[in-house]
C-alpha positions as CSV (number, residue, x, y, z in Angstrom):
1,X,-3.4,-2.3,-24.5
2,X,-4.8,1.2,-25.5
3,X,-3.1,4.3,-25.9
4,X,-4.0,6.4,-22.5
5,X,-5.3,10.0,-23.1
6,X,-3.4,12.0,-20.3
7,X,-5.0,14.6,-21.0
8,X,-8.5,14.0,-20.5
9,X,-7.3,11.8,-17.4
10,X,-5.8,14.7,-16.1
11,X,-8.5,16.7,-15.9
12,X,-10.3,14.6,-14.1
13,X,-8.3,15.2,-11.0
14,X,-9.3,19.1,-10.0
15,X,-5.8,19.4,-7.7
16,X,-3.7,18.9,-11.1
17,X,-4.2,22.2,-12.4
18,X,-3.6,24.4,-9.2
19,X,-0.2,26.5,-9.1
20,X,2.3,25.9,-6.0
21,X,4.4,29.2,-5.7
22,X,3.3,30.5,-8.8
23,X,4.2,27.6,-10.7
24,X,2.3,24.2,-12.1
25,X,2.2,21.7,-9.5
26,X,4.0,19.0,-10.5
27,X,3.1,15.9,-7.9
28,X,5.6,12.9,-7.7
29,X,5.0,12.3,-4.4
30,X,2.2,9.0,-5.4
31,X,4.1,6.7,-3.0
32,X,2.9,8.7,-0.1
33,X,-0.6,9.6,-1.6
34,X,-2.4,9.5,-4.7
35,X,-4.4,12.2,-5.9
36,X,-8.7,12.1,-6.2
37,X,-10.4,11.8,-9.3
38,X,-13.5,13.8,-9.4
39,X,-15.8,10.7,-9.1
40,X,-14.3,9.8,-5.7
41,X,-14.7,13.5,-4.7
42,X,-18.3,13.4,-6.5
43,X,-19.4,9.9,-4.1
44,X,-17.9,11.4,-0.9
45,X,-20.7,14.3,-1.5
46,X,-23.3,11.8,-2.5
47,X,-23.2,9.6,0.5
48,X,-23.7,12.3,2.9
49,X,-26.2,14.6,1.0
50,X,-28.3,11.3,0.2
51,X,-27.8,8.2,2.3
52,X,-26.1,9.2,5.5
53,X,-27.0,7.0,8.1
54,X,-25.4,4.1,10.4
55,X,-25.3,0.8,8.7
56,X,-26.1,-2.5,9.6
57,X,-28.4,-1.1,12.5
58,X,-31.4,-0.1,11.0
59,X,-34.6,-1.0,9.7
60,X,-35.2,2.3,8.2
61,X,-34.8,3.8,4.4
62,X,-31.4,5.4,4.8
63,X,-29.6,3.0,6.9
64,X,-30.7,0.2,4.5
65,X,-29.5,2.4,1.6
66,X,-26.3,3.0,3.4
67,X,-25.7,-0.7,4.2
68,X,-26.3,-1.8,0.2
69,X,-23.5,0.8,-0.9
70,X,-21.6,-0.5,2.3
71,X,-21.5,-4.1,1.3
72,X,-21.2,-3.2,-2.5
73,X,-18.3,-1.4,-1.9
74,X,-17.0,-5.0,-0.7
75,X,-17.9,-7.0,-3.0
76,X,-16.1,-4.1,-5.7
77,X,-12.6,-4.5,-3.3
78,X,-13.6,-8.8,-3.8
79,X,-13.8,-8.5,-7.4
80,X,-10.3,-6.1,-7.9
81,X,-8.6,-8.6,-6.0
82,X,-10.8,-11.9,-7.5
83,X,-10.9,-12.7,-3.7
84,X,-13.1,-16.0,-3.6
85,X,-16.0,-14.5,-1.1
86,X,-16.8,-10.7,-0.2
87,X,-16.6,-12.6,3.3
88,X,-13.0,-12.3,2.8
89,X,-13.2,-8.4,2.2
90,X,-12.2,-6.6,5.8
91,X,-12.4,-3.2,6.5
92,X,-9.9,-1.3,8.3
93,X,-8.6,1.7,8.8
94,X,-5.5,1.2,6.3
95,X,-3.1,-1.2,5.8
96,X,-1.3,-0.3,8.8
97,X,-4.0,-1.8,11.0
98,X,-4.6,-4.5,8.6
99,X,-1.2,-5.6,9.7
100,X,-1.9,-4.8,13.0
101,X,-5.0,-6.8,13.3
102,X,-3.2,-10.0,11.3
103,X,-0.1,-9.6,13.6
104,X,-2.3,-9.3,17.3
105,X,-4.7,-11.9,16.4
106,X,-2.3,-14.1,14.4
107,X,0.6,-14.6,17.1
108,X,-2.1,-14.6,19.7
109,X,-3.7,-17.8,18.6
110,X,-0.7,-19.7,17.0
111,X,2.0,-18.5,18.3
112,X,4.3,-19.4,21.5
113,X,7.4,-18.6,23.0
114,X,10.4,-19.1,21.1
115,X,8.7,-19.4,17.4
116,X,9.8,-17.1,14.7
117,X,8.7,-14.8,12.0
118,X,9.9,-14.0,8.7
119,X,10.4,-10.1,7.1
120,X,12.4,-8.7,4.8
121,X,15.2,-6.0,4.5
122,X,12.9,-3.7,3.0
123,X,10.2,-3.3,4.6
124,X,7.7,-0.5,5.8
125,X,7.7,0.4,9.6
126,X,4.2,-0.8,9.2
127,X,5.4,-4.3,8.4
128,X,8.3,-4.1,11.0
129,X,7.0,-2.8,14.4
130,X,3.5,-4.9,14.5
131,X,5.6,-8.2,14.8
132,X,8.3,-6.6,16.9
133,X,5.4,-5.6,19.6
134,X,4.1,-9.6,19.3
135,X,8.0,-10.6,19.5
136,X,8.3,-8.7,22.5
137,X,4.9,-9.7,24.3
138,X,5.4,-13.2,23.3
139,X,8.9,-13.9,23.2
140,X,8.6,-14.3,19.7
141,X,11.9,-13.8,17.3
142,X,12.1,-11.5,14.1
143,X,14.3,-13.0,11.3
144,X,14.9,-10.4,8.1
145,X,15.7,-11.4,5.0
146,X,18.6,-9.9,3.5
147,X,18.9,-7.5,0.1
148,X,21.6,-7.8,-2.8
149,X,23.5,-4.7,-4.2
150,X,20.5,-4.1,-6.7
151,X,17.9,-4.2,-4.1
152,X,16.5,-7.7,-4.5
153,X,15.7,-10.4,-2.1
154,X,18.1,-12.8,-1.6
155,X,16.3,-15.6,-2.4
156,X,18.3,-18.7,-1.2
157,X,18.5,-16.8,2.3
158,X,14.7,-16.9,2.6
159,X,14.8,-20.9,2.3
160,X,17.4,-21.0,5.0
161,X,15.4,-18.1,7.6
162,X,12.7,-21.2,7.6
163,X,12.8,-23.6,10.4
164,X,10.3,-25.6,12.2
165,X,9.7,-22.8,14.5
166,X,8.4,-20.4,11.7
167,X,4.9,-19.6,12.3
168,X,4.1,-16.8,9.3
169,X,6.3,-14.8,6.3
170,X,5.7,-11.0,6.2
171,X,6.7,-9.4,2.9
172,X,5.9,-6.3,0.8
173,X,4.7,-7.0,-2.7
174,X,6.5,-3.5,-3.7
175,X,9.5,-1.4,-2.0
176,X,8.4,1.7,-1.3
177,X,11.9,3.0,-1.9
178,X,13.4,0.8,-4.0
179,X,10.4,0.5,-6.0
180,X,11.7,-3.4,-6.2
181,X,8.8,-5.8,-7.0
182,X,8.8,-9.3,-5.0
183,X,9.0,-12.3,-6.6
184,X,5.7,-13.0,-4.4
185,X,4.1,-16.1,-6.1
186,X,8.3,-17.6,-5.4
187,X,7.6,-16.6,-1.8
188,X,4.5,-17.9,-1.5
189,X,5.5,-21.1,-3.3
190,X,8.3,-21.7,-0.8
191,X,6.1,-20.9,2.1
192,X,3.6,-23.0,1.4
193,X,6.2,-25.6,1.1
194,X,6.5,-25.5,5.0
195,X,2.6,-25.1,5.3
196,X,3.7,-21.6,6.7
197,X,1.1,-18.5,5.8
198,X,2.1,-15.4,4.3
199,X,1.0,-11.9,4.5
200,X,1.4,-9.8,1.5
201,X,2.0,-5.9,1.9
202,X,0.3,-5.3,-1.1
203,X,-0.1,-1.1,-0.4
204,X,2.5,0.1,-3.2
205,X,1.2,-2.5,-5.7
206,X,-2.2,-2.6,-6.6
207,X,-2.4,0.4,-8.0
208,X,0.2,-0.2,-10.3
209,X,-0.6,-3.9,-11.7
210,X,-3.6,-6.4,-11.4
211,X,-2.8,-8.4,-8.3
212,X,-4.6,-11.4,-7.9
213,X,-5.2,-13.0,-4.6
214,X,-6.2,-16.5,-6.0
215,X,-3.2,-16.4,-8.9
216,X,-0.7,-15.6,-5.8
217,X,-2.2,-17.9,-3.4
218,X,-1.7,-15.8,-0.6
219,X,-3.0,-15.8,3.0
220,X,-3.6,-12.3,3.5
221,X,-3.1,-9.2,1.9
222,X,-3.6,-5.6,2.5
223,X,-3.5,-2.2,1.0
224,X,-4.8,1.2,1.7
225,X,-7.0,3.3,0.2
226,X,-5.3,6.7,0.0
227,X,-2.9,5.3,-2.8
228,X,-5.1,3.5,-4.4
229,X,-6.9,7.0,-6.0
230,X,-9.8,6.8,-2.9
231,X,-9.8,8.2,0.5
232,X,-7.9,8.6,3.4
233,X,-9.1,6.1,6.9
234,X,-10.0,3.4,4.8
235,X,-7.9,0.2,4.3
236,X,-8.4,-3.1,3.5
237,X,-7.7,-6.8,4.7
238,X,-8.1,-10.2,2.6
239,X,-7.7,-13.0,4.4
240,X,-8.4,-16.6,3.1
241,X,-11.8,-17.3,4.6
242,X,-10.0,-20.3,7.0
243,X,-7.7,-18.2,8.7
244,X,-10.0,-15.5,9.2
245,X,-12.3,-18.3,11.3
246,X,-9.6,-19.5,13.0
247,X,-8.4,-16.1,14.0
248,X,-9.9,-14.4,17.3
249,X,-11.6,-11.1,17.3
250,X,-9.1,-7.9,17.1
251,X,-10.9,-5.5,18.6
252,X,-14.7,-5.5,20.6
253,X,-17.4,-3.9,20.9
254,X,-20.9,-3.0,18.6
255,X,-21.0,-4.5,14.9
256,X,-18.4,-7.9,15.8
257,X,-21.0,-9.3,18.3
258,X,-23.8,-11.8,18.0
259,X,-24.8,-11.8,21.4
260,X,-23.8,-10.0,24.4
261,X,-24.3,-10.9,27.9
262,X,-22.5,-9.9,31.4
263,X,-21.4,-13.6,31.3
264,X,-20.3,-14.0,27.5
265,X,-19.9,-12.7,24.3
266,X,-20.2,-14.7,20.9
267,X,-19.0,-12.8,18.1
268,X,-20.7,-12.0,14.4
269,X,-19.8,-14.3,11.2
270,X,-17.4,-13.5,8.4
271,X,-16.2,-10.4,7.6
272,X,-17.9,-8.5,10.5
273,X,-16.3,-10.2,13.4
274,X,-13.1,-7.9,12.9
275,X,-15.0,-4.9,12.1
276,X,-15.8,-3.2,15.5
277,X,-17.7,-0.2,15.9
278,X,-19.5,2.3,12.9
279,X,-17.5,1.4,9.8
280,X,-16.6,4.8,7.2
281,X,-19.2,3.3,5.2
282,X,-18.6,6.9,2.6
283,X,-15.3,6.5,2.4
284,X,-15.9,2.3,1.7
285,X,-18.0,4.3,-0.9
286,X,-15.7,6.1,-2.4
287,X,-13.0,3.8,-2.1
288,X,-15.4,1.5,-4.6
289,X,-15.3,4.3,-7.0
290,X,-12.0,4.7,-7.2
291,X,-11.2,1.2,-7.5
292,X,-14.2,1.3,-10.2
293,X,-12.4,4.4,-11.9
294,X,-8.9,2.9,-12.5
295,X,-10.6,-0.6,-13.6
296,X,-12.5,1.5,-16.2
297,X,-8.8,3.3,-17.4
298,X,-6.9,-0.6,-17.1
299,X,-4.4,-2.0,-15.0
300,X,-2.4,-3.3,-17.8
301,X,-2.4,-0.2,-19.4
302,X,-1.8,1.7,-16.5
303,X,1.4,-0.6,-15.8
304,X,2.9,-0.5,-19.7
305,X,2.4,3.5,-19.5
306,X,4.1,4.1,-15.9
307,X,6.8,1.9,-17.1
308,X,7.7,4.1,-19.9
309,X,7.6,6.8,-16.9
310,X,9.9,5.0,-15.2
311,X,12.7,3.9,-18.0
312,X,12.2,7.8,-19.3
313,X,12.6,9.4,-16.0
314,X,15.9,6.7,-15.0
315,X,17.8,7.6,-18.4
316,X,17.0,11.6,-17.6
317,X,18.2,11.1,-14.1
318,X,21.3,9.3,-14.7
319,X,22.5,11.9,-17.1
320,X,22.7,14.5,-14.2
321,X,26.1,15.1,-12.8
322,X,27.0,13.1,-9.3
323,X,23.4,11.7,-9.1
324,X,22.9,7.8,-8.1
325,X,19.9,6.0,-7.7
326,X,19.5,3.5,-5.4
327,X,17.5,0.5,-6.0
328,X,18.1,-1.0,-9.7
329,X,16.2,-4.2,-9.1
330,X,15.3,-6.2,-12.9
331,X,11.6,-5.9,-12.2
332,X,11.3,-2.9,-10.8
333,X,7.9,-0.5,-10.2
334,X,7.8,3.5,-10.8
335,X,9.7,4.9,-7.8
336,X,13.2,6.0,-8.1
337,X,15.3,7.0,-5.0
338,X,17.8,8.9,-5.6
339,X,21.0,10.8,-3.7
340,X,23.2,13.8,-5.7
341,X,26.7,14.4,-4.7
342,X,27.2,17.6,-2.4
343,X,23.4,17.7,-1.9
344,X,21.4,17.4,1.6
345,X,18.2,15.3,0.7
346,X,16.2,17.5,2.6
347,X,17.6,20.4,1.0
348,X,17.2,18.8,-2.7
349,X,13.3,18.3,-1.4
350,X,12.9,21.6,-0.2
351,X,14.5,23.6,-3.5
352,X,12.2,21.0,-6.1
353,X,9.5,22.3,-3.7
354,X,10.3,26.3,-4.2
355,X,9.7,25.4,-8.0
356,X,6.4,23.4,-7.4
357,X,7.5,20.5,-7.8
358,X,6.5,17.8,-5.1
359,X,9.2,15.0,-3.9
360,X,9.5,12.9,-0.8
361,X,12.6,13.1,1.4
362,X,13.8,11.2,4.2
363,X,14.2,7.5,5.2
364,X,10.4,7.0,4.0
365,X,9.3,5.1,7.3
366,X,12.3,2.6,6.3
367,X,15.0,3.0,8.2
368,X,16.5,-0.2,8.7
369,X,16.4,-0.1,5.0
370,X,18.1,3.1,5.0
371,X,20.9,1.7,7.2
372,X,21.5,-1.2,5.2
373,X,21.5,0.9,2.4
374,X,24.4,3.0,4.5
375,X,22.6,6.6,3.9
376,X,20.1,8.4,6.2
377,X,17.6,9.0,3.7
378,X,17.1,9.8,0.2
379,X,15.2,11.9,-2.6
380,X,11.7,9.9,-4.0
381,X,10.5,10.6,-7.1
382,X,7.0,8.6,-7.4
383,X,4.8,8.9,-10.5
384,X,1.1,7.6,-11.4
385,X,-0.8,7.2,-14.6
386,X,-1.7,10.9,-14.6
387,X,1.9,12.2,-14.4
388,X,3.9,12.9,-18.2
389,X,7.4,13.2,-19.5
390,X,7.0,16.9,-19.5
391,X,6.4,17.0,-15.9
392,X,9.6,14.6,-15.9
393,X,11.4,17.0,-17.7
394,X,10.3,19.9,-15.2
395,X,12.0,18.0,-12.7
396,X,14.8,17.3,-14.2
397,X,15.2,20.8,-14.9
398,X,15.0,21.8,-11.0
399,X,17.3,19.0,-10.0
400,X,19.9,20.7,-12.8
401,X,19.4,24.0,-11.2
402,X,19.9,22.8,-7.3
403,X,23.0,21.2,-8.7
404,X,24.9,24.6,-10.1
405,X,23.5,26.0,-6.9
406,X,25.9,24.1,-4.7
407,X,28.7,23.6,-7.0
């Protein structure tokens, strides 16, 4: 591990140094969105001042340029995840359509009325509703795995949600509340047991810690750009090279065909086939930079210094009056939800807002989480690599202040 210099890391993000309200931004809000380094900024300009041009169509300079930094921009997003093939690379539009694409094509060819998939209590509403609109359509049933007091899977309830009619295990990798990390190579384990597939909701992990696609063993993963340091509209799907051939098309039309006729269709090889229509080959682009960018800075090290965040930033919040966190899982990642005695969440967010700092508050698209939990939402406190126990401090600070204001 090496020592990280925040401060030249800092500067590489321009939106760091702006004022909200007259006062330094202070950004905690990573779970929702990361912030841009430079270089991602720096690539978005370069594509379209120097190779814009449709890819894959043309036999021309530019569209061949644009199609090399296309397809290298897969084979970066292959070698983050030590995927096997860049054929297993998809493109999407975020993780939210990854699921969406694995969920429609997925219960569509393997699925039939009466079978069952597996979630968990804590999942995103984008790992929730895909499978509830294929349990609708195809009379499918939705079995959720239950949480403990500390916000941990239940473990032995997983083995007993499996039956002979489970078709495919759903699970995020990281709670974006609880900030609870998944015993996912366990899960995967298990599945596999059962020769049952699983899809990893990898979107609040991999910019934390090195996930491995081969070390896990899973079936598919995704993740999105946005919070990975790189742009918004860009997500990704890996899917073990057999399932993607097995699975049909998602959506049609130019780019996922071979041939086209009034009487037939056949449809493109690996990864294309699931990539209809002009693909945001700049922000592919600067998705590759960013991924390129935190590689260079280390994920281990990135993961030792935002656990220090974390432990600092627990022991500051648990010494403020009435305040409770909520989620206290052993292997936990850095995003702490929090509720204070006599204090709206909404009106905690908005007050930490007047003071520039920026939290998320609500029941952060969770809310059968929220209702397990028995609250209607929280306060989130996120942090990245380029965040620092002074800015921790600030918001401690503001917190302190909110309390004596309703006290």
């Amino acid at each position: 591990m090496k020592e990280l210099d925040i401060h030249k890391i800092r500067a590489d993000f321009p939106i760091l140094s702006r004022e909200v309200y007259g006062k330094p931004l202070v950004y905690f809000d990573n779970a929702a969105t990361t912030q841009k380094p430079q270089c991602v900024m720096d690539k978005i300009n370069e594509m379209y001042a120097t190779v814009n041009a449709n890819v894959h169509r043309g036999v021309h300079f530019l569209s061949q340029a644009a199609t090399d930094e296309h397809e290298a921009s897969r084979r970066t997003v292959q070698e983050f995840i030590n995927a096997a093939s860049s054929n297993e690379i998809v493109f999407t539009r975020g993780a939210t359509e990854s699921i969406n694409l694995v969920a429609s094509s997925f219960c569509r060819d393997f699925c039939r009325k009466g079978d069952e998939l597996v979630i968990t209590a804590m999942e995103h509403h984008s790992n929730i509703v895909p499978w509830q609109l294929q349990c609708d359509y195809y009379g499918l049933k939705l079995e959720v795995v239950p949480i403990n007091a500390e916000g941990e899977l239940i473990m032995d309830e997983l083995e007993k949600k499996i039956t002979s009619r489970t078709k495919l295990i759903a699970v995020t990798h990281i709670s974006n509340v609880l900030g609870t990390v998944n015993p996912i190579d366990r899960i995967v384990e298990t599945a596999h047991r059962h020769d049952i597939p699983v899809l990893v909701d990898a979107a609040q992990s991999v910019q934390h810690r090195k996930v491995d696609v081969r070390e896990i063993d899973c079936d598919f993963l995704v993740f999105s750009s946005h919070k990975v340091y790189g742009p918004t509209g860009v997500g990704v799907l890996y899917g073990k090279e057999k399932w993607l051939d097995a699975l049909s098309p998602y959506q049609g039309g130019g780019e996922m065909i071979s041939s086209v006729s009034f009487q037939k269709t056949t449809f493109n090889s690996l990864p294309f086939k699931f990539e209809a229509g002009t693909p945001d080959f700049v922000g592919t682009a600067a998705l590759a930079s960013a991924l390129r960018y935190i590689t260079s800075i280390g994920l281990e090290n990135i993961d030792i210094y935002e656990r220090e965040l974390l432990r600092y930033a627990t022991g500051k919040l648990l010494a403020v009056s009435g305040l409770r966190i909520l989620g206290n899982a052993a292997d936990k990642s850095s995003v702490i939800s929090f509720l204070v005695d006599g204090v709206h969440p909404y009106d905690m967010g908005t007050l930490l807002d007047k003071m520039g700092i920026a939290v998320r508050t609500g029941h952060h698209c969770a809310e059968p989480l929220m209702r397990e939990l028995g609250v209607e939402g929280t306060v989130r406190a996120s942090f990245a690599f380029y965040n620092t126990k002074e800015e921790i401090d600030v918001l401690i600070r503001g917190i302190q202040r909110i309390v004596e204001m309703f006290r």
